[in-house]
N, C-alpha and C positions, 0 to 999 in steps of 0.2 A: 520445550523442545526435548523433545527423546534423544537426538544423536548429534553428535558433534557434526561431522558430517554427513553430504547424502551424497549416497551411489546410484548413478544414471547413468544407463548406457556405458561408454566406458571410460568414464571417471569418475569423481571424488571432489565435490564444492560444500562451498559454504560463503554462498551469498546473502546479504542483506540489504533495504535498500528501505532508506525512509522517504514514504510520502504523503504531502501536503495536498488535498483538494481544500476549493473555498467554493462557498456556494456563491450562485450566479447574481452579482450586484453586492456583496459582501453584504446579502440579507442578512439578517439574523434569523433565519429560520430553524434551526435546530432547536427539540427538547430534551431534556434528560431521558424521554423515554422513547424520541427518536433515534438517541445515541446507543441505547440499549437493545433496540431491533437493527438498529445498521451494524452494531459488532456481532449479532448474529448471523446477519445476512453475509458479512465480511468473510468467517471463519468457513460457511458452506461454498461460497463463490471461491476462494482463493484453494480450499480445496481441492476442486474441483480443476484447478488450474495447474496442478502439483503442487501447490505455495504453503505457504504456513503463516498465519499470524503469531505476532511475535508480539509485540502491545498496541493498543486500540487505543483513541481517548478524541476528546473532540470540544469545542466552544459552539458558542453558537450562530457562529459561521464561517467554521473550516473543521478539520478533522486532519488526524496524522497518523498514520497508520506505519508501523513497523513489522517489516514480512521478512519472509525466508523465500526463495525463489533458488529455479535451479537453470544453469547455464542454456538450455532450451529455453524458455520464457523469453516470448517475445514483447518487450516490455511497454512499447506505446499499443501494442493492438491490447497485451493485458488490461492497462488502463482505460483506454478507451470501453473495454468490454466493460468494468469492474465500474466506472461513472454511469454507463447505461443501464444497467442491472440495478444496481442500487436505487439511480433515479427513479426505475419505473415501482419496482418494492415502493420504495417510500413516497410520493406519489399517488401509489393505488391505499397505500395500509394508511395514512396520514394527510390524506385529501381535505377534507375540510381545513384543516393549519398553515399546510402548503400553498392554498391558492389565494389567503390570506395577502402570499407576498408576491406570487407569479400568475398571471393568468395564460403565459402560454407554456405548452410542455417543455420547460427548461428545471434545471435543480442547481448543476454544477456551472460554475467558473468554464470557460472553455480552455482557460490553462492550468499549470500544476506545478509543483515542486518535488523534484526527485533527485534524491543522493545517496549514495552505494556507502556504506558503513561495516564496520569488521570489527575484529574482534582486538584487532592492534592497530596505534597512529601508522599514519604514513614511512613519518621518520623513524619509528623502529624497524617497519618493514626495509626502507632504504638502508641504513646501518645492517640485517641480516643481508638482503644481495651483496653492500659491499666487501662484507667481511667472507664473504666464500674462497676457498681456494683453485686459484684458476691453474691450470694446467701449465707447466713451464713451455 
């Protein structure tokens, strides 16, 4: 990441937000060189999104992706977009592997894991608002 924070519009964030997809039936359909055109496909799509990837990594079946995202990001239409996209890449580039385990147009889990992550615990953050000086 280039900047501490990013200027949109008119403010100043710096969100993060990890998530979890699994592939559909906790296949094990992932290859090492599947996981290597999906964090391609990852870094162009989320681009594309305003986002940023932040670390990539994956088993072979789920993946976890760590982004940068900005206060506009609409985060279940992102995802849904970001499952669809992928699915069809990988799908078209990985056809013979993939149908191995699915034979109908499915890839992903229909659900997901997602958690908002920073840069400090909660509790430090709580101890900073508490200690503010409030106006007499």
């Amino acid at each position: 990441m280039t900047e501490k924070y990013l200027s949109r519009a008119r403010g100043l964030s710096d969100l993060k937000a990890h998530l979890v997809l699994v592939t559909k039936y906790r296949r094990k359909a992932f290859t090492d060189e599947m996981l290597v055109r999906l964090a391609d496909i990852l870094k162009e799509l989320l681009s594309k999104w305003d986002c940023e990837v932040i670390e990539f990594n994956g088993e072979s079946d789920h993946i976890h992706l760590l982004f940068r995202y900005t206060p506009q990001t609409d985060l279940p239409k992102f995802i849904n977009n970001l499952k669809s996209v992928t699915s069809r890449y990988l799908r078209k580039e990985f056809a013979n592997h993939i149908n191995q385990f699915y034979w109908k147009d499915v890839f992903w889990s229909g659900s997901y894991f997602i958690a908002s992550c920073g840069g400090v615990t909660v509790e430090t953050l709580k101890k900073y608002v508490e200690s503010q000086s409030r106006p007499d």
